[in-house]
C-alpha positions as CSV (number, residue, x, y, z in Angstrom):
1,X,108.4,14.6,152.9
2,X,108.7,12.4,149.8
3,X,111.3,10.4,149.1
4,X,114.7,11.9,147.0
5,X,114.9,10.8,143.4
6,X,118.1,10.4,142.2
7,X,118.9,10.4,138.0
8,X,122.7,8.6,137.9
9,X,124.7,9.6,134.7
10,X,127.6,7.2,134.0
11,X,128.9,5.4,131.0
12,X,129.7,2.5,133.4
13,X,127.2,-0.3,133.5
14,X,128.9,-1.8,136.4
15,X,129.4,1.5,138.6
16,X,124.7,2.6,137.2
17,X,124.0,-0.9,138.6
18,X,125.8,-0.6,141.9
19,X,125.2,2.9,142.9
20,X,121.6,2.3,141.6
21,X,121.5,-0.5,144.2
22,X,122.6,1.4,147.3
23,X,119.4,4.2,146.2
24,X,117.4,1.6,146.4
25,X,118.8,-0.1,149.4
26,X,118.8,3.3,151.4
27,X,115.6,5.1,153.3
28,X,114.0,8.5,151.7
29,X,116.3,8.2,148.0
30,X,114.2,6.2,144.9
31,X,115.9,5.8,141.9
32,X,114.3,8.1,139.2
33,X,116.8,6.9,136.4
34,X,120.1,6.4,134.5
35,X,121.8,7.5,131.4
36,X,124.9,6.3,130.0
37,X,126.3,9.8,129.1
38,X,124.9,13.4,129.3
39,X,123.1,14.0,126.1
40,X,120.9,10.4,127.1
41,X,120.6,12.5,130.3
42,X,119.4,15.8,128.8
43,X,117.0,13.9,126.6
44,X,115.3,11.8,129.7
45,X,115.1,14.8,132.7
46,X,111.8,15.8,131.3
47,X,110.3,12.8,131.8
48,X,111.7,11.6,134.7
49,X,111.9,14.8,136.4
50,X,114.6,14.0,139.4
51,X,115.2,16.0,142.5
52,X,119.3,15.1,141.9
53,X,121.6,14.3,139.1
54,X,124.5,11.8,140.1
55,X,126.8,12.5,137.5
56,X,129.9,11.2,135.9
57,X,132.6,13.7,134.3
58,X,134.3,11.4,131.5
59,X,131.7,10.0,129.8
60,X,131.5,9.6,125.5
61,X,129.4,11.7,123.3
62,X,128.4,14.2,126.0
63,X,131.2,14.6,128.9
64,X,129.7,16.0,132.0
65,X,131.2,18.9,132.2
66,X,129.3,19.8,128.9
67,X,126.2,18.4,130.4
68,X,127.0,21.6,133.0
69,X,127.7,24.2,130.5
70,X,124.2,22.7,128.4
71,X,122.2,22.7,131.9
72,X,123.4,25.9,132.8
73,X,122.3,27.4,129.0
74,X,119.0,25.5,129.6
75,X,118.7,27.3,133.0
76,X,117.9,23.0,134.6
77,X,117.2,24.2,138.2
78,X,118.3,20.6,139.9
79,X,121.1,20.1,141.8
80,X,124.2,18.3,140.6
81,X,126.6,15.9,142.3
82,X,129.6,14.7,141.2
83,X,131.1,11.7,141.3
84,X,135.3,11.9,141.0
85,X,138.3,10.2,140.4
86,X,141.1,11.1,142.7
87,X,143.7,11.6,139.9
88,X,144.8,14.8,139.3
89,X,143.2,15.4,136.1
90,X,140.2,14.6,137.8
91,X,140.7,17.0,141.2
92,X,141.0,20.0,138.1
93,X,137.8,19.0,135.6
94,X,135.7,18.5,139.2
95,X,136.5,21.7,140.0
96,X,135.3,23.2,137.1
97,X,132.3,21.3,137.4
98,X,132.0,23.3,140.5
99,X,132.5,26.3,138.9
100,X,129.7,25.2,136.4
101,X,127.1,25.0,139.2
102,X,127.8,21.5,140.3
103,X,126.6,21.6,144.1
104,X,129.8,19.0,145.3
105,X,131.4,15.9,144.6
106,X,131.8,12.8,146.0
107,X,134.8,10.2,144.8
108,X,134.7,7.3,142.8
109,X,135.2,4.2,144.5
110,X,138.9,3.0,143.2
111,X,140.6,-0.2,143.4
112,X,137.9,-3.3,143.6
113,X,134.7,-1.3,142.8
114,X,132.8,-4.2,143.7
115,X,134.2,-3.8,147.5
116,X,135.4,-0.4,147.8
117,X,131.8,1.1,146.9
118,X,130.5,0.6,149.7
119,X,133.5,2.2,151.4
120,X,132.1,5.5,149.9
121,X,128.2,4.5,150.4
122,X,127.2,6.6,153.3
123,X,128.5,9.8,151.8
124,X,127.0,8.9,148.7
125,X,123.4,8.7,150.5
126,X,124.0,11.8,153.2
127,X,124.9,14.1,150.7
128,X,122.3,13.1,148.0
129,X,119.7,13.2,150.9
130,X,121.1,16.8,151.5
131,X,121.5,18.3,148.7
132,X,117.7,16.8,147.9
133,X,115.8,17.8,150.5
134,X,117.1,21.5,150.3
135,X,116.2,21.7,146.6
136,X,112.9,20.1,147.5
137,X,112.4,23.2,150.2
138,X,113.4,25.6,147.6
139,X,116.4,26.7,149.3
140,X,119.4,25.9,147.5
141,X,121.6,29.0,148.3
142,X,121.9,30.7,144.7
143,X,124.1,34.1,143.4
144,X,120.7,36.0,143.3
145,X,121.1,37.2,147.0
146,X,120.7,40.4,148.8
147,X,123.6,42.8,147.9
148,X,126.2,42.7,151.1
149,X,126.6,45.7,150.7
150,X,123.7,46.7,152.4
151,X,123.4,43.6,154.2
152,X,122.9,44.1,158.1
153,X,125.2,42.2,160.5
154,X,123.0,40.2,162.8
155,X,122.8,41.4,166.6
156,X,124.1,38.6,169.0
157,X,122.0,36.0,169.8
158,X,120.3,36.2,172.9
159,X,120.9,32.5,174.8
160,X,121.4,30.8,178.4
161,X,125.5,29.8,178.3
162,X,125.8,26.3,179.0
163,X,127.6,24.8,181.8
164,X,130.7,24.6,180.5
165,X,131.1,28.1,179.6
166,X,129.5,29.7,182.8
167,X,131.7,28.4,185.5
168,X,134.6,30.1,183.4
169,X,133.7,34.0,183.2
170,X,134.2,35.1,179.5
171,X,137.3,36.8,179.1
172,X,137.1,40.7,177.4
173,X,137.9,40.5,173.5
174,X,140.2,43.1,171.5
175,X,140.9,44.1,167.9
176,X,140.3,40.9,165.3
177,X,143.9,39.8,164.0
178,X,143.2,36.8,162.8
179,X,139.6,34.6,161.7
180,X,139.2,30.9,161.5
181,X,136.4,28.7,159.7
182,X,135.1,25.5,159.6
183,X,132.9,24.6,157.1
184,X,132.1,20.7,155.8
185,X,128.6,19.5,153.3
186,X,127.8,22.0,151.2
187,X,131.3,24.2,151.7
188,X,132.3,24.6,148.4
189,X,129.7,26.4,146.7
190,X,129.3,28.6,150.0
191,X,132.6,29.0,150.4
192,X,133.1,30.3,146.5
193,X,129.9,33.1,147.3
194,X,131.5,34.0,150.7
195,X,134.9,34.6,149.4
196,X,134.2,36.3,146.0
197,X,132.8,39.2,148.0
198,X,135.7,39.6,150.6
199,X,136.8,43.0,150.9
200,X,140.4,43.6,148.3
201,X,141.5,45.4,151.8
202,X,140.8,42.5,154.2
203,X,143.5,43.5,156.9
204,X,143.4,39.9,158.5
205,X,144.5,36.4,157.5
206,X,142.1,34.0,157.3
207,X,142.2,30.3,157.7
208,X,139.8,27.7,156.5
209,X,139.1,24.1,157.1
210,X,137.1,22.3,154.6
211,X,136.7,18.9,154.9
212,X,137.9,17.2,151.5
213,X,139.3,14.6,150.7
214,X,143.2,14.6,149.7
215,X,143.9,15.1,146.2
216,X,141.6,17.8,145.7
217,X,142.2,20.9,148.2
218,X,144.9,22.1,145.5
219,X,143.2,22.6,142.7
220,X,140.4,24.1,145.4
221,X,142.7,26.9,146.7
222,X,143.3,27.4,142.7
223,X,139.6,27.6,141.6
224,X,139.2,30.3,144.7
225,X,141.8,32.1,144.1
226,X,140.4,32.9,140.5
227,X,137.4,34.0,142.0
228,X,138.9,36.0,145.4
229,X,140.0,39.5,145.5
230,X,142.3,37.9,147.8
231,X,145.2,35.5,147.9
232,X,144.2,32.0,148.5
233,X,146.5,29.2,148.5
234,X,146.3,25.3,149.6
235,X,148.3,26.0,153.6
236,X,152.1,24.6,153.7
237,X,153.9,23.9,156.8
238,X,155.7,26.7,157.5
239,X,153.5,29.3,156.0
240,X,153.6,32.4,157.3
241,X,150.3,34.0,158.7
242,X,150.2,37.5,156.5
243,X,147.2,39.9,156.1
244,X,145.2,39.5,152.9
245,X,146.2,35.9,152.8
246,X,143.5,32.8,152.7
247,X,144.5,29.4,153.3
248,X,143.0,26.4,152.9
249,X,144.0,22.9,154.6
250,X,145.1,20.8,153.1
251,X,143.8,17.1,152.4
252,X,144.3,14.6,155.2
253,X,146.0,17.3,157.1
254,X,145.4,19.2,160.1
255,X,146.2,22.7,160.2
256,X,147.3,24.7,163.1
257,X,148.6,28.2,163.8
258,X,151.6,28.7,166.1
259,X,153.3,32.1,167.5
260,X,157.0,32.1,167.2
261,X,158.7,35.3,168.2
262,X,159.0,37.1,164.7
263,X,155.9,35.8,163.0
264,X,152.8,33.3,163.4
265,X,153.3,30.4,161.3
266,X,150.9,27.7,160.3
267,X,151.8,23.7,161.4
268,X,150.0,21.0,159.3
269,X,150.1,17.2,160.8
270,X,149.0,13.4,160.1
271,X,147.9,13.3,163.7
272,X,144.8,11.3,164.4
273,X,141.4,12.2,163.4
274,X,139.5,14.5,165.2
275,X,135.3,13.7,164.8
276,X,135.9,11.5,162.1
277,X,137.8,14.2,160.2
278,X,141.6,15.1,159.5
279,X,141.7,18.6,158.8
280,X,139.6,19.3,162.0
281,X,137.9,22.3,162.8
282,X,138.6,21.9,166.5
283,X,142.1,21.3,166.2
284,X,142.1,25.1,164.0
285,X,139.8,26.5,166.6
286,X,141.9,25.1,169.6
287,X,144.6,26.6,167.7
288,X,143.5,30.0,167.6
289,X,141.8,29.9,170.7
290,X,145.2,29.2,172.2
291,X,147.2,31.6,170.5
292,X,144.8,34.6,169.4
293,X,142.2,34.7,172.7
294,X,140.0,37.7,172.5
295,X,142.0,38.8,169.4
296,X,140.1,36.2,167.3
297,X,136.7,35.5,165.0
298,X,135.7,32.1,164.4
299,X,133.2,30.9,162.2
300,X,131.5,27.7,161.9
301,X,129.5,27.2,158.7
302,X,127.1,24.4,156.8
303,X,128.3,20.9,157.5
304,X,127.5,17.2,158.8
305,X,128.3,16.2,162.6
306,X,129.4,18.4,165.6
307,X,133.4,19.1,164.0
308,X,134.5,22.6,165.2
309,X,131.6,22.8,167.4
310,X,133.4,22.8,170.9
311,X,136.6,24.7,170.4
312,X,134.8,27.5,168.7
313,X,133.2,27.5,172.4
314,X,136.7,28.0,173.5
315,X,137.4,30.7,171.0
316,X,134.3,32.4,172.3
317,X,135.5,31.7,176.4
318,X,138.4,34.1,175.5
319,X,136.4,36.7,174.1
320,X,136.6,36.0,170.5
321,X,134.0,36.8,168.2
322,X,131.9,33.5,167.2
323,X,129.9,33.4,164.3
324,X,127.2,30.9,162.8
325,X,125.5,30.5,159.7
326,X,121.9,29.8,159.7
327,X,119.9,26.5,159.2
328,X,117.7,28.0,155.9
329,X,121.0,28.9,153.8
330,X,122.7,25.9,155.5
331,X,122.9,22.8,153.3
332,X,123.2,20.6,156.6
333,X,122.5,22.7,159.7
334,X,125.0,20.4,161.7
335,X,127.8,21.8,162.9
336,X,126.2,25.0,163.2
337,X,123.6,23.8,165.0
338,X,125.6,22.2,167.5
339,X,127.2,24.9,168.3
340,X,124.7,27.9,168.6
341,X,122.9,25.1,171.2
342,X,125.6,25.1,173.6
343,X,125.3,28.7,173.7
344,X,128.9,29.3,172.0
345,X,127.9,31.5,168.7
346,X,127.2,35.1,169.0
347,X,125.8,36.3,165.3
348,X,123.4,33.9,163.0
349,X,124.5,34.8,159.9
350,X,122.9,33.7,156.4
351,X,125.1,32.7,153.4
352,X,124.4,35.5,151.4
353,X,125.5,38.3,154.2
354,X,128.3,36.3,155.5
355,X,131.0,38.2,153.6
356,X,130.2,41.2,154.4
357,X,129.4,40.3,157.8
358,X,133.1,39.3,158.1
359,X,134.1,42.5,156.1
360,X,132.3,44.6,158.9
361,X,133.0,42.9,162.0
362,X,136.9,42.9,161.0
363,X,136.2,46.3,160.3
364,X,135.2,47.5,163.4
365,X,137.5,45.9,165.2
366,X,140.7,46.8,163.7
């Protein structure tokens, strides 16, 4: 496959020259560009043709979220990726960006740029490398997908269970009270699509870890909830677990739920990272696993590493329902991937039947 080429948009000189060395530094990304604002950028994509845009929200002349609304009136098939500040201000315009068609966002080095850029370097090249090779393949999940409505909930998968998993035998599952996911690369835009066609009636709270940096999974529970038919709110300790509710963790937090005799409530914590990550998947899954059993659905969806990957294995132990999206709609089939090989996921589903996949299965099980 050819290598990724990357167009940065910033009016920094500093912050073009230093992200423009870490594209050339790193294997399968070439630097296609740069542009000191959006309307340079507009005026050089035709000729330089990149696979991804690296782009820069407060910029003169041409801002990018107006480079968004003119790509978007343009109909500029290329994926874009954001690069944010962590201030407040900046948490609300990059979600707008998102709701502009950005793909994601990654954050501005702060402090010394010069040394705190290359804090931020690896997840500058994974997810330019991501979000570039799916465009390449063609398949950046869109909003022209099949209609859930008459989208068909995939039949288990058929697979050996691992070791760990056959020495226990799997305990007999019940009606679906609560459902869990975990979801990292590529989890915004999917989540937005999932959640947008979530049945008004969904009798079942759902939580959701999405790995984001804190700051930012505020104004992310907002820009769902404009979307939702649902409730969705950033999760507080102490939250109760109601039907019809979503909640998202929060930043640098990891989210559990816990049964107390009149209600299940929702714990978050500073404990240590889990796989790199703090909200972990596991530590939800574990969670639910622990207090839900059979009575559960967990779902593990687009995303970098193995995170969530073996306590959704013990979700599925208990007899909860386990659910997987699939590597073509996937952005990074990682997590995923992980675990549907050890045998733990029961439905593949693609991104544009996972709503009503979760619609259905809640459904039936209510």
């Amino acid at each position: 496959m050819k290598d990724i080429s990357v167009m940065i948009c910033d009016d920094s000189a500093l912050m073009r020259n230093l992200i423009g060395r870490i594209i050339d530094e790193a294997d399968g990304l070439v630097l296609a560009g740069k542009a000191m604002n959006g309307k340079f950028l507009l005026d050089k994509i035709p000729r330089l043709n990149p696979d991804i845009i690296l782009l820069d929200l407060e910029m003169p002349e041409m801002n990018g979220i107006e480079f968004l609304k003119e790509r978007k009136r343009l109909n500029i098939d290329i994926p874009v990726v954001i690069l944010s500040s962590i201030a407040v201000r900046g948490a609300r315009v990059t979600m707008d960006a998102l709701s502009l068609g950005a793909s994601d966002f990654i954050l501005k080095p702060s402090g010394s740029i010069s040394e705190d850029i290359h804090v931020v370097r690896d997840k500058i090249i994974s997810t330019l490398l991501a979000y570039g090779k799916k465009y390449n393949s063609g398949s950046i999940p869109t909003k022209n997908r099949v209609s859930t409505s008459k989208a068909e909930i995939a039949p288990p998968v058929k697979k050996k269970i691992p070791p760990t998993l056959s020495m226990v035998p799997r305990e007999k599952g019940g009606n679906i009270d609560i459902v869990a996911i975990g979801i990292s690369t590529g989890g915004p835009n999917a989540l937005r699509l999932v959640l947008a066609d979530i049945d008004p009636d969904f009798p079942v709270p759902i939580v959701i870890v999405q790995h984001m940096p804190a700051g930012f999974t505020t104004e992310f529970a907002k820009s769902l909830d404009r979307i939702c038919p649902l409730d969705v709110k950033e999760a507080a300790d102490g939250d109760v677990m109601t039907k019809g509710r979503i909640f998202i963790a929060p930043g640098n937090f990891h989210v559990e739920v816990v049964k107390k005799k009149l209600a299940t409530v929702l714990r978050t914590s500073s404990a240590d990272l889990v796989n790199g990550h703090r909200p972990s998947a596991d530590v939800l899954f574990a969670s639910v696993a622990k207090y839900y059993g059979g009575n559960s659905l967990a779902v593990i969806m687009t995303g970098m590493g193995r995170d969530g990957a073996s306590e959704i294995g013990t979700v599925y132990a208990k007899g909860g329902i386990t659910v997987g999206q699939d590597e073509e709609s996937s952005i990074v089939y990682g997590m995923p991937k992980v675990a549907a090989e050890r045998g733990f996921i029961e439905h593949v589903v693609s991104l544009d039947n996972m709503a009503s996949t979760l619609n259905k299965l809640v459904k039936e099980k209510r």
